[in-house]
N, C-alpha and C positions, 0 to 999 in steps of 0.2 A: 737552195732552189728558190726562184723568185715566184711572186705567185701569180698565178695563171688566172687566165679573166675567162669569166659566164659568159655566154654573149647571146642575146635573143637574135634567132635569126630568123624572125615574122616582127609584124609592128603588130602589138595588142593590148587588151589587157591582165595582169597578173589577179590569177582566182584564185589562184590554190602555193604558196609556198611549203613545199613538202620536206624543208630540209631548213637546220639552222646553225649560227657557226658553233664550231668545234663540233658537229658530226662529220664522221668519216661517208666520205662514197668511193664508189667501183666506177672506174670508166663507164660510159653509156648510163650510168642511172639517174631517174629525172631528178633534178633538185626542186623544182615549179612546176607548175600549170599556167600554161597562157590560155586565152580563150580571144580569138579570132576567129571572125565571121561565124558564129556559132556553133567551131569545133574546139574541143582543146585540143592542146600541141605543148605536150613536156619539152624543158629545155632542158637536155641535157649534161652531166660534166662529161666534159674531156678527156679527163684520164682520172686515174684514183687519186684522192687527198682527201684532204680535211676541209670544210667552209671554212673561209675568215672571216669572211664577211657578205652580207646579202644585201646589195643596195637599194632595192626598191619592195614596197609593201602592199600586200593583197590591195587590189584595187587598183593601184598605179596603170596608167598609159606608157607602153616601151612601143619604142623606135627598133626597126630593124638593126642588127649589129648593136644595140645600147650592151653596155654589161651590165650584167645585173646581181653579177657574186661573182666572188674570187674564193679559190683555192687557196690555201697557205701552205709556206714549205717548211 
């Protein structure tokens, strides 16, 4: 299985990574906290796997569509 990409789908910034690699997730559950315009908004995975990796760090500015962690297979 190849791995699957995070993708924020708001531009903001990350406050909260709630997940790190080699944890497992369940489809729909948040890996981050983003915090836009004064709400947060979890990104969430896709389907179930495992992190491999989480490219950006509490703080960071993303871009709509940026990835910001991949799944591993």
């Amino acid at each position: 299985m190849a791995d699957v990409a995070i993708k924020s789908e708001i531009s903001g910034s990350v406050w909260k990574i709630l997940k790190q690699p080699g944890d497992a997730v369940a489809e729909e559950e948040a890996v981050m906290i983003l915090e836009s315009m004064k709400m947060e908004i979890p990104v969430m995975a896709p389907e179930d796997g495992v992190i491999a990796s989480i490219t950006v760090a509490e703080g960071d500015t993303v871009a709509e569509g940026q990835v910001v962690a991949t799944l591993g297979g």
